[in-house]
KEKE-3310 file (N, C-alpha, C; in steps of 0.2 Angstrom, whole numbers, plus 5000, padded with zeros to 4 digits):
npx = (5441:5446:5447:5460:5465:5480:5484:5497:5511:5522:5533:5539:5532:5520:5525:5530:5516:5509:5516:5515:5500:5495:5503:5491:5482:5475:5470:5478:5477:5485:5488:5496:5491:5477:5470:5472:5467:5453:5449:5451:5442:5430:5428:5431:5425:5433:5437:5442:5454:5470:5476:5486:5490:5497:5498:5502:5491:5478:5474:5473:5464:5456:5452:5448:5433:5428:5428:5419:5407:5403:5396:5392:5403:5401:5406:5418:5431:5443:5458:5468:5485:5499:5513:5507:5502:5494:5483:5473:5472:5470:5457:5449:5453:5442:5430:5429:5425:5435:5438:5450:5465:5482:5500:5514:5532:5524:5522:5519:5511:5505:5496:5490:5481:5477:5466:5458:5454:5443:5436:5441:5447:5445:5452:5454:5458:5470:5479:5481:5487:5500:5506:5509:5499:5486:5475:5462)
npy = (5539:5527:5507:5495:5480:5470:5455:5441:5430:5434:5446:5456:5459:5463:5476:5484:5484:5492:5503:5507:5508:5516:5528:5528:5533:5527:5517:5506:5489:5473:5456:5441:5427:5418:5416:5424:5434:5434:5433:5446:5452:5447:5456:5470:5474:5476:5488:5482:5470:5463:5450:5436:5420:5407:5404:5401:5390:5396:5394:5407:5405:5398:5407:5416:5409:5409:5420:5427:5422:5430:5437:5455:5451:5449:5464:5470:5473:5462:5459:5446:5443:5437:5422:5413:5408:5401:5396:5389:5393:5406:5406:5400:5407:5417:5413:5409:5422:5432:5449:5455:5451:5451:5448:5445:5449:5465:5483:5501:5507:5495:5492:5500:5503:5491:5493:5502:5498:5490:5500:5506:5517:5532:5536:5550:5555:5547:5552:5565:5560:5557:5568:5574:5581:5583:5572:5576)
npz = (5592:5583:5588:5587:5587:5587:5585:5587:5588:5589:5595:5589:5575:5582:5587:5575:5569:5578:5579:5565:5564:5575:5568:5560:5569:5576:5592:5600:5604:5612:5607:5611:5606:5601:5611:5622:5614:5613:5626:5627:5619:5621:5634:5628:5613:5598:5582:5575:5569:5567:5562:5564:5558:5561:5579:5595:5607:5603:5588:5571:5564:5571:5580:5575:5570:5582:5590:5578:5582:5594:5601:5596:5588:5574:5570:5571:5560:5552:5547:5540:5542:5538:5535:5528:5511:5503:5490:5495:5512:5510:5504:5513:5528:5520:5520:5532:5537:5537:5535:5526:5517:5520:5515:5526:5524:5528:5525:5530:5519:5513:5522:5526:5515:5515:5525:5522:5511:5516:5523:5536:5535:5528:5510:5508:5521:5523:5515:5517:5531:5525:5520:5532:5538:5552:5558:5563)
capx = (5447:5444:5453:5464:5467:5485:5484:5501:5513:5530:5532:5543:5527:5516:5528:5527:5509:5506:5518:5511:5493:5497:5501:5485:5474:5471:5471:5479:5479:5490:5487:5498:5488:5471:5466:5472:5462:5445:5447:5450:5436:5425:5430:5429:5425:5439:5433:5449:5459:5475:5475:5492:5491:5502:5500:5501:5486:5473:5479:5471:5457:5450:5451:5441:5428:5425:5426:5413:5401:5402:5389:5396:5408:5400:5407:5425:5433:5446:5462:5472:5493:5503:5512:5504:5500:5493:5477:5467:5472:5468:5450:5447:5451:5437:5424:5427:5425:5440:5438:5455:5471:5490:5506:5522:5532:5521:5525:5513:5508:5499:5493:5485:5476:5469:5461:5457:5448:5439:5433:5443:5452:5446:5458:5455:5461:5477:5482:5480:5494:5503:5506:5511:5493:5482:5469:5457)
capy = (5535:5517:5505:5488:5474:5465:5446:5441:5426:5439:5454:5462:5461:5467:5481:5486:5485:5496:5510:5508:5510:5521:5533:5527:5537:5518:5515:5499:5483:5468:5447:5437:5423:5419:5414:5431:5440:5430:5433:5455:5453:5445:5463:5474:5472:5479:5489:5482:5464:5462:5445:5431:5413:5404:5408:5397:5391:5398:5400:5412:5404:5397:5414:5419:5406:5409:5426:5428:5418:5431:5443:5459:5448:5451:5470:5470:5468:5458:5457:5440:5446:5431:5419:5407:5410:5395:5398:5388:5395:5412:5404:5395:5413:5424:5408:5408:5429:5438:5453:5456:5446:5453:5445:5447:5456:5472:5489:5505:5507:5489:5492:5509:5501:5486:5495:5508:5491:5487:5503:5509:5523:5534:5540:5558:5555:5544:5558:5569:5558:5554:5575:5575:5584:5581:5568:5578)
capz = (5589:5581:5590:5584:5591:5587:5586:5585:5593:5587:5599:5583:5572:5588:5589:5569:5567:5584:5576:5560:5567:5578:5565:5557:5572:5578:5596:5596:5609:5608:5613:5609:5604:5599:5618:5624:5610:5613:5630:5624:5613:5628:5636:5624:5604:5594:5576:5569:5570:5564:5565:5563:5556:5564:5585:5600:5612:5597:5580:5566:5562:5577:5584:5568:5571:5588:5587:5575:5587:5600:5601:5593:5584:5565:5571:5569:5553:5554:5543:5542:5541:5538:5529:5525:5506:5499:5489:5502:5517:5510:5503:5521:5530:5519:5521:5539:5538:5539:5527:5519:5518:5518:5517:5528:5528:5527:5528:5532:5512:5513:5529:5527:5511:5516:5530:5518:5507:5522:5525:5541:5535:5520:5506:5511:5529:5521:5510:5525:5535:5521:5519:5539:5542:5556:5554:5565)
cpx = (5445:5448:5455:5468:5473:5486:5492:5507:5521:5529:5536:5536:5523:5518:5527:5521:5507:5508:5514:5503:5491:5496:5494:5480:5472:5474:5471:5481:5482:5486:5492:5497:5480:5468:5465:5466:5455:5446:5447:5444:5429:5423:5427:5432:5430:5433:5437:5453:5462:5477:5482:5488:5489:5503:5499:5497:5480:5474:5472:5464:5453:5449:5446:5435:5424:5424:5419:5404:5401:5397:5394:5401:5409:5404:5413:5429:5440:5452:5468:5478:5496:5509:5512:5501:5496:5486:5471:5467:5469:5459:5449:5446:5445:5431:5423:5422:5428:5438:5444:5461:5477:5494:5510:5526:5528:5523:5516:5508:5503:5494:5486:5480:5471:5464:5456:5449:5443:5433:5434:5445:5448:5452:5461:5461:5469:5482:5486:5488:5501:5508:5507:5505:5490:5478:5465:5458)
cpy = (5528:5513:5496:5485:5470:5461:5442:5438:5430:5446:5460:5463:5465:5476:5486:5489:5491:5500:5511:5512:5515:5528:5535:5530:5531:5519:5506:5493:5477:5461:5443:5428:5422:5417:5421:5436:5439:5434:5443:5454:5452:5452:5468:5474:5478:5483:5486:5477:5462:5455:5439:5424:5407:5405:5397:5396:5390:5400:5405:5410:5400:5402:5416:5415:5408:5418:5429:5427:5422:5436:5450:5457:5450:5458:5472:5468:5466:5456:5454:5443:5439:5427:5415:5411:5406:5397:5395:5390:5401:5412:5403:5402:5417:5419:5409:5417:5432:5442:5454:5451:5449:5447:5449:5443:5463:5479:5495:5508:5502:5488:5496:5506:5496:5489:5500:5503:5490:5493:5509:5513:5527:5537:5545:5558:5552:5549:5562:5568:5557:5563:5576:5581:5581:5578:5572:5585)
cpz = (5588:5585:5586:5586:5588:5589:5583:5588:5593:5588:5592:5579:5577:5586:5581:5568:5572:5582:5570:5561:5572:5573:5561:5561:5574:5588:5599:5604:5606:5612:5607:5608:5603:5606:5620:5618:5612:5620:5632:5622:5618:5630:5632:5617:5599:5588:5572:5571:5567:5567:5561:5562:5561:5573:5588:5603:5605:5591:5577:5567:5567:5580:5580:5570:5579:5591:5585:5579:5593:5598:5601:5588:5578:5565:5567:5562:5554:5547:5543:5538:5543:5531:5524:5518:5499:5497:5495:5508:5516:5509:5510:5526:5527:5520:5527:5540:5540:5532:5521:5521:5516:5521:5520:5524:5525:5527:5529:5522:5512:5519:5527:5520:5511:5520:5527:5515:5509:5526:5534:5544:5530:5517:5508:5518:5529:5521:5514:5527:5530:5519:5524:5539:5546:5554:5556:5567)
residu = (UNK:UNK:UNK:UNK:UNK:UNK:UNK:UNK:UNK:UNK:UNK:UNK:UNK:UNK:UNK:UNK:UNK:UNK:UNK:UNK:UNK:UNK:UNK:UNK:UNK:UNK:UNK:UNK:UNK:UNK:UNK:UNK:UNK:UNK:UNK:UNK:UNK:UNK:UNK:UNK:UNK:UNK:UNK:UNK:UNK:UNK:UNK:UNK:UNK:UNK:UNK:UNK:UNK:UNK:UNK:UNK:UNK:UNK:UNK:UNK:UNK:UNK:UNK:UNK:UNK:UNK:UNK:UNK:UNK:UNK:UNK:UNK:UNK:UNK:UNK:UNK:UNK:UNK:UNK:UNK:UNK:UNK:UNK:UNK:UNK:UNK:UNK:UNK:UNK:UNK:UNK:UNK:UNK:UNK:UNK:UNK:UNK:UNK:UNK:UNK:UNK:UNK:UNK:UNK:UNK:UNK:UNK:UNK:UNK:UNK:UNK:UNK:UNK:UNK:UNK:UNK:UNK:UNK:UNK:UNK:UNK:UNK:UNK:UNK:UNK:UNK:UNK:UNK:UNK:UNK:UNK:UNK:UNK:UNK:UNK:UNK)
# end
């Protein structure tokens, strides 16, 4: 089972994204900030970070920078959920190295595709869920 890591300063998003992902076959962990995540990630490397802006302590993108710089880092792919929408913020995140960019609010359709974009999920296996069949 893939596991994904929720970066997020809002227990209601946390809570969202982990039902979401949940159904998505994800085994999903929470921090709610970019300290707590680094300090997950130190631990043990996600395949998948769902990753907030806007956090307390470590926002988005220092998570992302720091992040990247750990050994295993490059591993994880990493999609920034926010709403910050400003053309350089979202430029600023893909330079740093997040791979995909959603806006909130989200639902499990946007979800299930950027991960999909990324390579986390396949089609097939969407389809699958999507048809209330087992993924495995």
């Amino acid at each position: 089972m893939k596991t994904c890591l929720v970066v997020d300063d809002s227990p209601f998003i946390r809570k969202v994204a982990r039902k979401i992902l949940e159904e998505l076959s994800f085994e999903v962990s929470e921090a709610g900030n970019g300290q707590e995540a680094l300090d997950h990630c130190i631990v043990t490397m996600p395949d998948a970070i769902l990753l907030d802006w806007n956090m307390p302590v470590v926002d988005g993108p220092q998570f992302l920078e720091a992040v990247r710089a750990l050994e295993g880092g490059t591993r994880p792919k990493i999609v920034f959920c926010t709403t910050e929408n400003h053309p350089g913020h979202i430029a600023r995140a893909l330079i740093a190295g997040a791979d995909e960019y959603i806006m909130k609010p989200f639902d499990r359709e946007i979800l299930a595709y950027k991960f999909q974009e990324v390579g986390l999920i396949d089609a097939e296996a969407e389809a699958l869920a999507d048809a209330g069949k087992p993924l495995a």
